[in-house]
MOPAC internal coordinates of N, CA, C and O (Angstrom, degrees):
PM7 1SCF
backbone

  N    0.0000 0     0.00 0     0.00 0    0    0    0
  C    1.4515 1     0.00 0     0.00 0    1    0    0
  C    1.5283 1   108.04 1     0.00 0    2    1    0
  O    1.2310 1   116.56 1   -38.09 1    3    2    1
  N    1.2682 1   124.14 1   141.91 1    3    2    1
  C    1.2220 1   133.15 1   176.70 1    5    3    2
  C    1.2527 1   127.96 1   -64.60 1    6    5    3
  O    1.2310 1   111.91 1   -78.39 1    7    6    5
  N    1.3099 1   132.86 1   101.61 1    7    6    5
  C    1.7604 1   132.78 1   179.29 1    9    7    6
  C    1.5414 1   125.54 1    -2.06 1   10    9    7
  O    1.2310 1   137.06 1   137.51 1   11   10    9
  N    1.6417 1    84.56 1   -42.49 1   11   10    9
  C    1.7824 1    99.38 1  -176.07 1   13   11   10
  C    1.2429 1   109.47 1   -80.23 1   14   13   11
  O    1.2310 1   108.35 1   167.47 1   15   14   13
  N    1.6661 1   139.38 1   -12.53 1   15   14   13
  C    0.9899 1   134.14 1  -177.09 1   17   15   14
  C    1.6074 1   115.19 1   -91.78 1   18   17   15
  O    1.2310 1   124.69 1   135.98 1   19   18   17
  N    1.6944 1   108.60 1   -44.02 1   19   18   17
  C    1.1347 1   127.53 1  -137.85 1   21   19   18
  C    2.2240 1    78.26 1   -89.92 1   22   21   19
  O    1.2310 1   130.46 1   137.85 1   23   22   21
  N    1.1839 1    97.44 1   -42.15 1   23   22   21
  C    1.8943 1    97.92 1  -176.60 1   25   23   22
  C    1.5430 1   101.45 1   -41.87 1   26   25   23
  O    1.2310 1   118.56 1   136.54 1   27   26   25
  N    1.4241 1   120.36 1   -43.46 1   27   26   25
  C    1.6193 1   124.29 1  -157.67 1   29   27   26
  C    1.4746 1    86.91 1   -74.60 1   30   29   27
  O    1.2310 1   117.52 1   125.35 1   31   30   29
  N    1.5708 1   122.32 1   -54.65 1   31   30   29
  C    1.6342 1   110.37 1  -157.00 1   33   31   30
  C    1.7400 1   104.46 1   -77.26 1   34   33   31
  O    1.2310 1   123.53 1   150.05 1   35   34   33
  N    1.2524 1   110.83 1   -29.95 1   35   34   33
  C    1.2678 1    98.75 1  -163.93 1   37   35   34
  C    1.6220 1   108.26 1  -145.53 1   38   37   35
  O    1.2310 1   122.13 1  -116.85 1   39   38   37
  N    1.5076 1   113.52 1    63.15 1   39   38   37
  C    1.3955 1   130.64 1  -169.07 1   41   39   38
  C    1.6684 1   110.31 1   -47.43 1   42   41   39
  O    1.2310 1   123.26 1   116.75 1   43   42   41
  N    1.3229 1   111.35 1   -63.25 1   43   42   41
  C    1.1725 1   109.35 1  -163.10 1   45   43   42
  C    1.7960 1   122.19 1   -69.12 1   46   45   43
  O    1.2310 1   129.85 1   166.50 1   47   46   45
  N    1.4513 1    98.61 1   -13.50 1   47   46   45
  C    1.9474 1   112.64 1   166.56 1   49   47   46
  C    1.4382 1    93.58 1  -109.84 1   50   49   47
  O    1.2310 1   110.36 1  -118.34 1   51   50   49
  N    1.3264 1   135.72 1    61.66 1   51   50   49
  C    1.1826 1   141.38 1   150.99 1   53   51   50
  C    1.1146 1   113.41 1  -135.35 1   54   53   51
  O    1.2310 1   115.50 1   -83.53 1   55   54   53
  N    1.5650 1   126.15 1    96.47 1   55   54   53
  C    1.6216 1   137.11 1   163.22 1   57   55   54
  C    1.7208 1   128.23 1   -89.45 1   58   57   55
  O    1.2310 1   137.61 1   -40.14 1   59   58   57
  N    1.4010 1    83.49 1   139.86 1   59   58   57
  C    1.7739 1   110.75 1  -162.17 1   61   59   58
  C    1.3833 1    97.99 1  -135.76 1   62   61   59
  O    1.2310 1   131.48 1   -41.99 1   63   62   61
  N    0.8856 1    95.45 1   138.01 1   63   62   61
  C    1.7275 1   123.56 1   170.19 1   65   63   62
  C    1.2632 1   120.30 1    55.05 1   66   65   63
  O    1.2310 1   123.66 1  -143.68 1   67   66   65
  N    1.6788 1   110.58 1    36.32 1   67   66   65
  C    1.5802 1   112.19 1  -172.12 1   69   67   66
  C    1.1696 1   122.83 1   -72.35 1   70   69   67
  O    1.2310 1   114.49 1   174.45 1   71   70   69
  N    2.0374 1   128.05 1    -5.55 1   71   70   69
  C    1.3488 1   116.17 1   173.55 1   73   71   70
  C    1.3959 1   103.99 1   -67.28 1   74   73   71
  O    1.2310 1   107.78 1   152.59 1   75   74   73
  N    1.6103 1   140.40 1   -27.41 1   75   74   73
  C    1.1091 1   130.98 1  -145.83 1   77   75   74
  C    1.5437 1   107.54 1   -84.62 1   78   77   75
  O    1.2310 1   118.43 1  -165.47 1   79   78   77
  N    1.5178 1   120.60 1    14.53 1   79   78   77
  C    1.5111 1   160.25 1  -171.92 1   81   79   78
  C    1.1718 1   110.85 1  -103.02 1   82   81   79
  O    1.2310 1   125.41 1   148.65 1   83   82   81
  N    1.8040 1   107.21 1   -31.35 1   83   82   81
  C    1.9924 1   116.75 1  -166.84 1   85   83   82
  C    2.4175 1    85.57 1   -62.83 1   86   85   83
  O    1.2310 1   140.69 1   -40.40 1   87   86   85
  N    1.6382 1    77.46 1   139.60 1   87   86   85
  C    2.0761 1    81.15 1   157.31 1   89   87   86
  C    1.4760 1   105.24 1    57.40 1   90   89   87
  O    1.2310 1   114.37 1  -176.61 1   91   90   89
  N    1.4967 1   128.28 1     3.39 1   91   90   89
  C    1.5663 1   113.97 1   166.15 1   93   91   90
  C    1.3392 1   109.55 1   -90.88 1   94   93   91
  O    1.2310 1   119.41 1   -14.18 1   95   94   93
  N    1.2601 1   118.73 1   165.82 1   95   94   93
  C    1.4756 1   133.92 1   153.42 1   97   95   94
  C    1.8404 1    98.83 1   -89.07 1   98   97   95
  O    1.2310 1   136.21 1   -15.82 1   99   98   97
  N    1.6279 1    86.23 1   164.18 1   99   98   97
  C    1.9096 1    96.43 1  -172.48 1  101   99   98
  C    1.8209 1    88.72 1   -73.86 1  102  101   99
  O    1.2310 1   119.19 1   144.38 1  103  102  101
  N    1.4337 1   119.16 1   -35.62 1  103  102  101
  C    1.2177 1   102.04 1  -162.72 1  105  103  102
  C    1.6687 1   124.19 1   -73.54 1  106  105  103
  O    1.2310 1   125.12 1   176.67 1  107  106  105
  N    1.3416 1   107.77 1    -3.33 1  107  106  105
  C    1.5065 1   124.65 1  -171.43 1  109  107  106
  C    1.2472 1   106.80 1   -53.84 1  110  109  107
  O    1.2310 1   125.87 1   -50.99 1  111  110  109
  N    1.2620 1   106.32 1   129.01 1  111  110  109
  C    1.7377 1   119.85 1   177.67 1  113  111  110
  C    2.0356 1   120.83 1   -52.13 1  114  113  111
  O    1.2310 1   128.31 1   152.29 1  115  114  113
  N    1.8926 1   101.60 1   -27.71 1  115  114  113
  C    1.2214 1    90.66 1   160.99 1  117  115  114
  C    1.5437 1   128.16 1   -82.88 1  118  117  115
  O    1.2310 1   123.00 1   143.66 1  119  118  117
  N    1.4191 1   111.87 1   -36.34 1  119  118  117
  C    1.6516 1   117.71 1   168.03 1  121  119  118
  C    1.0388 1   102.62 1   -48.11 1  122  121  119
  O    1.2310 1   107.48 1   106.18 1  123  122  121
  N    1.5984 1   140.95 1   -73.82 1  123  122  121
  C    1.5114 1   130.46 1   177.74 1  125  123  122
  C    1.5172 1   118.66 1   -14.50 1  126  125  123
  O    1.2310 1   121.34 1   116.76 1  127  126  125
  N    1.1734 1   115.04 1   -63.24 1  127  126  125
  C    1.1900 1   137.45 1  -168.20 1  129  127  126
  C    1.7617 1   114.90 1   -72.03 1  130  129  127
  O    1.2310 1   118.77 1   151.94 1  131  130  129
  N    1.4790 1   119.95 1   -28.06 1  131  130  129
  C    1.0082 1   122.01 1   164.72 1  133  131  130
  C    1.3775 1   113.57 1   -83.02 1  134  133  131
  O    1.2310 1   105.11 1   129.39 1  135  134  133
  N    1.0934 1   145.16 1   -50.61 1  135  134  133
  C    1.4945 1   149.22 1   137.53 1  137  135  134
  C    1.3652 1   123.98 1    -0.87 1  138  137  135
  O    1.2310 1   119.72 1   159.81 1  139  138  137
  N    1.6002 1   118.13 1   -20.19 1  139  138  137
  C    1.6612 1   129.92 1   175.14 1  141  139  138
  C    1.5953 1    94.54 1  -103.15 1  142  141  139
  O    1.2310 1   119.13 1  -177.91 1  143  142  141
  N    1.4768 1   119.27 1     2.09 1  143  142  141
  C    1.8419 1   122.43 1  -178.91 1  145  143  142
  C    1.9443 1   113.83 1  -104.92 1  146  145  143
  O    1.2310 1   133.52 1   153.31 1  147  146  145
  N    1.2984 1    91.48 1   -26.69 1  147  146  145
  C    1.4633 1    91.50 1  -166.31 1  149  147  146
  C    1.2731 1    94.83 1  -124.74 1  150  149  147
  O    1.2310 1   131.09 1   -32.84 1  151  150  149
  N    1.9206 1    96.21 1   147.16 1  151  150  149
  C    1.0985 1   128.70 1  -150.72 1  153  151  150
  C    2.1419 1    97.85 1   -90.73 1  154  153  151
  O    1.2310 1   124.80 1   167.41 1  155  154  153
  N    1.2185 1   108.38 1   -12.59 1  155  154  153
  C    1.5856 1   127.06 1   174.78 1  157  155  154
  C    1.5383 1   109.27 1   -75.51 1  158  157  155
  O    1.2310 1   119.83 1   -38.56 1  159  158  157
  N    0.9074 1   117.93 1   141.44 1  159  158  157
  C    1.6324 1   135.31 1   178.95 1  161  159  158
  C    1.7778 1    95.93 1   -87.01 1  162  161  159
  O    1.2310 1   135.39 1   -39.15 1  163  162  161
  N    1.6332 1    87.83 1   140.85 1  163  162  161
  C    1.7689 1    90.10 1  -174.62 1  165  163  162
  C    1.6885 1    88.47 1  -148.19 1  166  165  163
  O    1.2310 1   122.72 1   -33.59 1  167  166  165
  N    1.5375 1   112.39 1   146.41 1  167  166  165
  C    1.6060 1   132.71 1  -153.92 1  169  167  166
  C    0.9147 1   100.83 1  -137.36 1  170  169  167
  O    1.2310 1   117.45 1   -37.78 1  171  170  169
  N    1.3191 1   122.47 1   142.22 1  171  170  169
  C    1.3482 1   124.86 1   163.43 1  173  171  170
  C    1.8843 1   105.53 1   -84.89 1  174  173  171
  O    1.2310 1   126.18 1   -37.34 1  175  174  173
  N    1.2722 1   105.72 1   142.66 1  175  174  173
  C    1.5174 1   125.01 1  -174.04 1  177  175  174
  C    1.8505 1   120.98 1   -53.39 1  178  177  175
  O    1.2310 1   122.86 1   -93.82 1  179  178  177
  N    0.8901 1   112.13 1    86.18 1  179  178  177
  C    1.8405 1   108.34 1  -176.45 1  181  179  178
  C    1.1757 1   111.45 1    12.62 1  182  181  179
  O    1.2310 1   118.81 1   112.51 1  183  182  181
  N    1.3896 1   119.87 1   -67.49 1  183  182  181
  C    1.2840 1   123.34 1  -155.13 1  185  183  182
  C    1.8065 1   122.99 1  -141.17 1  186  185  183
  O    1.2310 1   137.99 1  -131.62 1  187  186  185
  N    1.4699 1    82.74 1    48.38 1  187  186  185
  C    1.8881 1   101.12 1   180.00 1  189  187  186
  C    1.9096 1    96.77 1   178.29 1  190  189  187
  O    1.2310 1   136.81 1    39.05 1  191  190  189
  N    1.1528 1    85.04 1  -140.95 1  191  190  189
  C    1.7909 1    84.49 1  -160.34 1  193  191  190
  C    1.3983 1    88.54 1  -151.45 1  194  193  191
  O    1.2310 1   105.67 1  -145.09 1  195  194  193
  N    1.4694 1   144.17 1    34.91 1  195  194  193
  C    1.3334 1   137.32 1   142.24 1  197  195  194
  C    1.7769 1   117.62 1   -78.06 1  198  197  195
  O    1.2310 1   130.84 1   -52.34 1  199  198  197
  N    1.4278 1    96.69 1   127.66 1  199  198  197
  C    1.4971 1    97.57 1  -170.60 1  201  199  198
  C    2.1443 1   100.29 1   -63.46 1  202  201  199
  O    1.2310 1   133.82 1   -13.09 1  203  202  201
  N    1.4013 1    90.89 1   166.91 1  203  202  201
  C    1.4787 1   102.20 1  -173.64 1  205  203  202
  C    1.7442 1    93.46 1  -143.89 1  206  205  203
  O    1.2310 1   126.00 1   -33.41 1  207  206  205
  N    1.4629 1   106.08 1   146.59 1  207  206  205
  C    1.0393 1   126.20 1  -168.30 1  209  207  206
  C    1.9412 1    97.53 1  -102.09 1  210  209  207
  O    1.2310 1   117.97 1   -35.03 1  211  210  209
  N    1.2471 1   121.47 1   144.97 1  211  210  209
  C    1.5669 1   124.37 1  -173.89 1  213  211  210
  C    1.5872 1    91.78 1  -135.88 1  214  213  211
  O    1.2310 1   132.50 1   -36.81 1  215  214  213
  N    1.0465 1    93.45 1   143.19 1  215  214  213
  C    2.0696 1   117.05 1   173.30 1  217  215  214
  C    1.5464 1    90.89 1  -161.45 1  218  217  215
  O    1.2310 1   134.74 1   -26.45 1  219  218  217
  N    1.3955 1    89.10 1   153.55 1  219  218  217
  C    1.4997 1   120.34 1   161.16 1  221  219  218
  C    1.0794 1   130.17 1   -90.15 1  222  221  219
  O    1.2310 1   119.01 1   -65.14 1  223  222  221
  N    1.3676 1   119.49 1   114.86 1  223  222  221
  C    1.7618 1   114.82 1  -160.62 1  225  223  222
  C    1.3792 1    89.88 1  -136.55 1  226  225  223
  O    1.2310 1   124.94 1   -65.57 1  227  226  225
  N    1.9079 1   108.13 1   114.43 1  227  226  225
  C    1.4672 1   113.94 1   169.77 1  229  227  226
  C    1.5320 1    97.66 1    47.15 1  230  229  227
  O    1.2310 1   127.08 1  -112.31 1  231  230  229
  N    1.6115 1   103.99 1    67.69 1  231  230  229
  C    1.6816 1    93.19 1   158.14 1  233  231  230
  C    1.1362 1   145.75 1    63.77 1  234  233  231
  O    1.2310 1   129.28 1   174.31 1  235  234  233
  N    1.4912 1    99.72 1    -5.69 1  235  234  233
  C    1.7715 1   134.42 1   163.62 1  237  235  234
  C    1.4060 1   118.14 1  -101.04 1  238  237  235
  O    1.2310 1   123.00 1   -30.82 1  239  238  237
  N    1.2547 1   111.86 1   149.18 1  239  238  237
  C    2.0254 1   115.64 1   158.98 1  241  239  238
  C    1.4003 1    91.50 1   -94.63 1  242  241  239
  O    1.2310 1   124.39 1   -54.37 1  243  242  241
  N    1.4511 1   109.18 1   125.63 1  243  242  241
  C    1.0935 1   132.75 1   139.75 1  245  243  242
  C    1.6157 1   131.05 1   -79.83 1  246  245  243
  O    1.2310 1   113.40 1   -46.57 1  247  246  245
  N    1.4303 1   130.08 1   133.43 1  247  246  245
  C    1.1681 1   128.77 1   158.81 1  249  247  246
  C    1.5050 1   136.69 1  -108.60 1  250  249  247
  O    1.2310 1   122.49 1   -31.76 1  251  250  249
  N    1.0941 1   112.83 1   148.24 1  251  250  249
  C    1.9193 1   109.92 1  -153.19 1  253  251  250
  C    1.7870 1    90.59 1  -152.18 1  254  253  251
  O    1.2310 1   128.96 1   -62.27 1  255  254  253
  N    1.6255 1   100.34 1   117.73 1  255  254  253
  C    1.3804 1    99.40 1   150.05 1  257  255  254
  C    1.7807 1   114.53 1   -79.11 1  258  257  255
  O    1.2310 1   123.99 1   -13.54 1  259  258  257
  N    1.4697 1   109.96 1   166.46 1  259  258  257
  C    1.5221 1   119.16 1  -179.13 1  261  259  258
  C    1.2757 1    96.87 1   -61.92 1  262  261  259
  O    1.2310 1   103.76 1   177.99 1  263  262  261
  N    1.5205 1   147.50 1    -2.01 1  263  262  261
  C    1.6688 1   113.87 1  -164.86 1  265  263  262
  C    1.6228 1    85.20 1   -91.54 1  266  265  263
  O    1.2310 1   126.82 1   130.38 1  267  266  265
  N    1.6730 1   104.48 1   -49.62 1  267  266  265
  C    2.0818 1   111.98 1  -176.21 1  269  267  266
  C    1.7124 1   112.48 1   -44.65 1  270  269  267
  O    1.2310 1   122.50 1   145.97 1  271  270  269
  N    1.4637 1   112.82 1   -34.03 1  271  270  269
  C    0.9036 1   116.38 1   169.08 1  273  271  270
  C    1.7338 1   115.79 1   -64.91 1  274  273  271
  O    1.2310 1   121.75 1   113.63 1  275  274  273
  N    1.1488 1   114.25 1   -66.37 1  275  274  273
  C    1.6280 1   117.30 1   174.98 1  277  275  274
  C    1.6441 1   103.20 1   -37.09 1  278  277  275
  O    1.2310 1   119.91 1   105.18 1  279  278  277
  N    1.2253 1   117.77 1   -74.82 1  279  278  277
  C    1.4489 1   123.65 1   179.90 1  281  279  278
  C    1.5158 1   123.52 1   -27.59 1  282  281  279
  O    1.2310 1   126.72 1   120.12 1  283  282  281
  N    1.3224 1   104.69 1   -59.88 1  283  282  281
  C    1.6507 1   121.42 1   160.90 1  285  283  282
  C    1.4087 1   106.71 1   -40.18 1  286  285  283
  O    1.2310 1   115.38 1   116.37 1  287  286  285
  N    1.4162 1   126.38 1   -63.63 1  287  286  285
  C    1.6339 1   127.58 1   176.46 1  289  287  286
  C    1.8205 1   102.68 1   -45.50 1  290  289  287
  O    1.2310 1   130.17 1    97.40 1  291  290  289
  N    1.2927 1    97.99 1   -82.60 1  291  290  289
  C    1.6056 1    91.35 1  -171.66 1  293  291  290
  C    1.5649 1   121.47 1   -44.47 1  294  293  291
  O    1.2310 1   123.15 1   165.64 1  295  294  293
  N    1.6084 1   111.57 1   -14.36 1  295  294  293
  C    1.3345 1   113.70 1  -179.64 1  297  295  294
  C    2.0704 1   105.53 1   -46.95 1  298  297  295
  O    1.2310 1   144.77 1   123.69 1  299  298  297
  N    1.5107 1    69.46 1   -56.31 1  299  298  297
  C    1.6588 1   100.23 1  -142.05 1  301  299  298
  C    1.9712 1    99.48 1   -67.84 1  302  301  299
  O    1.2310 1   132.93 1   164.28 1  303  302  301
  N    1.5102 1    92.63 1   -15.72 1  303  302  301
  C    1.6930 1   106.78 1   175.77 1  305  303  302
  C    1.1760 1   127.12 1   -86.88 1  306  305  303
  O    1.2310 1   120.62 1   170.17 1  307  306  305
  N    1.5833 1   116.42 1    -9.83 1  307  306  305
  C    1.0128 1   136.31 1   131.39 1  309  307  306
  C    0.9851 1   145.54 1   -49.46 1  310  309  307
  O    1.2310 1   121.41 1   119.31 1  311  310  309
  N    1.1717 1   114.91 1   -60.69 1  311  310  309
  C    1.9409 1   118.05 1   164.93 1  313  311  310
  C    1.6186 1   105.28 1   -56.30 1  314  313  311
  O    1.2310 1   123.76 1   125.79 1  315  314  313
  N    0.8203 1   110.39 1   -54.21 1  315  314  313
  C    1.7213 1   113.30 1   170.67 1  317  315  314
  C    1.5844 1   118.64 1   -27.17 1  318  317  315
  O    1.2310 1   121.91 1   146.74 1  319  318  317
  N    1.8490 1   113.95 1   -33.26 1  319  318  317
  C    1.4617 1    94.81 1  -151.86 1  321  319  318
  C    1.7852 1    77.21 1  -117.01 1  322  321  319
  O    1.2310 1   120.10 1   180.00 1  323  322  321

């Protein structure tokens, strides 16, 4: 499904722009600041200070740093080509 569709039905498990996440800490003045943009819930990491990405999958919180996230993209951009 297309980004543009899937953001309208289901905003808050719809992630965008998670490399700009690669090498930050959660406390970084730009993550802060992107975090008042996106419609996704973002956590700071149990036990360090790398932000983590949360969706709901089947009734669960899931957590995802930006690299699992990136990886997942190129996964799936792969099978594609």
């Amino acid at each position: 499904m297309p980004q543009k569709n899937q953001i309208t039905r289901n905003p808050t498990n719809t992630v965008f722009d998670a490399k700009r996440l690669i090498g930050r800490k959660f406390q970084d003045h730009l993550v802060q600041e992107d975090m008042k943009l996106w419609p996704f819930k973002l956590v700071k990491e149990d036990h360090g200070d790398r932000p983590q990405i949360c969706i709901n999958f089947q009734g669960q919180e899931k957590k995802f740093f930006a690299e699992e996230i990136s990886a997942m993209v190129l996964q799936k951009n792969e099978k594609n080509c």
